[in-house]
C-alpha positions, 0 to 999 in steps of 0.5 A: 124874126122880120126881115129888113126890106132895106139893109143899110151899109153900116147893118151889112158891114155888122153882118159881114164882120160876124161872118168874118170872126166865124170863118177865122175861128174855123167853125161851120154857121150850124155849129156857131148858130147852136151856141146861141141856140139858133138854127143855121139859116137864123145865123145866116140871115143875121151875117147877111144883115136881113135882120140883127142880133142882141148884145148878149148873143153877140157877145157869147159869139165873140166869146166862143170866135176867141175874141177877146178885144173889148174896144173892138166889141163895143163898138161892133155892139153899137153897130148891131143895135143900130135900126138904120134910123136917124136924122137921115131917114126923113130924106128917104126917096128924096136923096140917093140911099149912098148918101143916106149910108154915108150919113148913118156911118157917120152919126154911128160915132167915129174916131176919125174922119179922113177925107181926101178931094181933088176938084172940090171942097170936101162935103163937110166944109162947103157953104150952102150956095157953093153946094147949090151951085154943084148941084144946079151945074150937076150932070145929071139934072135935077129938079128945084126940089131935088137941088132942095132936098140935097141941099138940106140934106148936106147940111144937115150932115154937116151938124157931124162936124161943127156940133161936136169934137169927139171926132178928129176930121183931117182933109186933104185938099188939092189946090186944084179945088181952090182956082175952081170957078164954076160957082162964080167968083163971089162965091167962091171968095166967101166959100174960101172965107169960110173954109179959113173959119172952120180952120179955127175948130181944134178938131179939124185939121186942112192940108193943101197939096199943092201943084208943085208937088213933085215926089209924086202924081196925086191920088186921082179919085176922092175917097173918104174914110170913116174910122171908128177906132177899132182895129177892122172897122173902118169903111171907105167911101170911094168917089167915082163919076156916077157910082160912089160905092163903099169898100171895107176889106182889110187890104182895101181899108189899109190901102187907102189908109196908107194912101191918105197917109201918103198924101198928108205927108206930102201936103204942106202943112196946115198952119194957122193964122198966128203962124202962118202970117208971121214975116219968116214963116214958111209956105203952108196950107192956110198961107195958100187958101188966105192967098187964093181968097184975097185974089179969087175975084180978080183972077175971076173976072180975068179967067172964069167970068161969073155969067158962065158959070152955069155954061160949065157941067159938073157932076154932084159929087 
């Protein structure tokens, strides 16, 4: 039995859920590994991801843990067959490999994606010379081939979104992010255009928050949370300066879960453009991001001049 020379997030969270279902049914891993005539080290290396599992020792472990939900199996089936390749593995040694597990997460299948951003267009929504100038104002310096290769693979990701609609994405953006000029106006104005056309996909869902929220101060950090469906198996994708990392405990999970809940509920409604242009339609996310596009070249030449944008650092989110 090989073992893996790297694990993957989404073949570590497989392990971890193994672990999890064993230690819920109270029984040691020599006892679950003889069940599928294993010995206990085997099993370990398995519930540490150092190398996976078939479907029909999976199941027969499920069988003896009591667990009995088909949907959630299914899904944890899917996740042990996964070999960790994808697309995303021609990017290996030319992107960081949070990006490649974050790529793998969500080419595994997910019911929904909940993405929330601060500063930024979300990832998934971002033209190709709005990400670029991210990356050329990023504090950590990059190469042209490193702009390059991120570049790419960010579009790449991006296939996840406008290439199919099994997957209901809902982002939640603060209007902080819209007024940002550190790519210069122009391109802000077609990154705004854009962001009203992918508005149009049945499957997307965008939420402003404004400023003028007072309930309560925003949630400071962007996370994202990758939802397959089953009940347990969602990860979040948390953003900090620097060291993304990815948290899966069940209080963790439900916590930001409540949290995007949260903000979604105070963000303005998404609206659209039939109804939101209508005379007595009230104030919503589309009305706002329609309104900054019409006035974000001359509110940059007053405020953000584009010549300076390359003066402004910015870290890659």
């Amino acid at each position: 039995m090989a073992l893996r020379a790297h694990i993957s997030e989404r073949q570590r969270r497989f392990g971890i859920e193994l672990r999890r279902l064993r230690l819920s049914a109270g029984l040691a891993v020599q006892d679950a590994a003889a069940h599928i005539t294993m010995r206990g080290p085997q099993l370990n290396h398995i519930e540490a991801a150092r190398t996976g599992l078939d479907e029909i020792r999976l199941r027969a472990l499920a069988e003896l843990y009591g667990c009995t939900d088909e949907t959630y199996l299914d899904a944890l089936v899917a996740m042990g067959a996964s070999d960790g390749k994808g697309w995303w593995s021609a990017y290996k040694n030319k992107v960081p490999d949070f990006s490649l597990d974050l790529a793998e997460l969500e080419g595994g299948g997910l019911s929904r994606h909940l993405n929330y951003e601060t500063f930024f267009v979300p990832g998934l929504l971002q033209t190709e010379e709005y990400m670029r100038q991210l990356f050329v104002n990023s504090d950590i310096l990059l190469s042209p081939e490193q702009i390059e290769d991120a570049s790419r693979f960010r579009l790449d990701r991006q296939v996840v979104l406008t290439g199919s609609n099994s997957t209901q994405f809902s982002f939640v953006i603060h209007e902080a992010a819209l007024l940002m000029s550190f790519a210069g106006t122009e391109v802000m104005h077609r990154q705004l255009a854009y962001l009203l056309k992918i508005w149009e996909l049945p499957h997307v869902e965008i939420q402003i928050f404004p400023f003028s929220v007072q309930a309560t101060p925003p949630y400071t950090g962007p996370f994202m949370i990758a939802d397959p469906g089953p009940q347990g198996l969602s990860t979040v994708m948390i953003d900090h300066p620097g060291m993304p990392g990815f948290a899966d405990a069940p209080e963790a999970v439900k916590e930001y879960g409540k949290r995007f809940a949260d903000l979604s509920r105070l963000a303005l409604r998404s609206g659209n453009a039939q109804i939101s242009t209508q005379p007595d339609s009230e104030r919503d996310s589309w009305g706002i991001v329609q309104h900054v596009k019409n006035s974000s070249l001359e509110m940059g030449r007053q405020e953000f001049p584009a010549s300076r944008a390359s003066e402004i650092p910015l870290r890659s989110p």
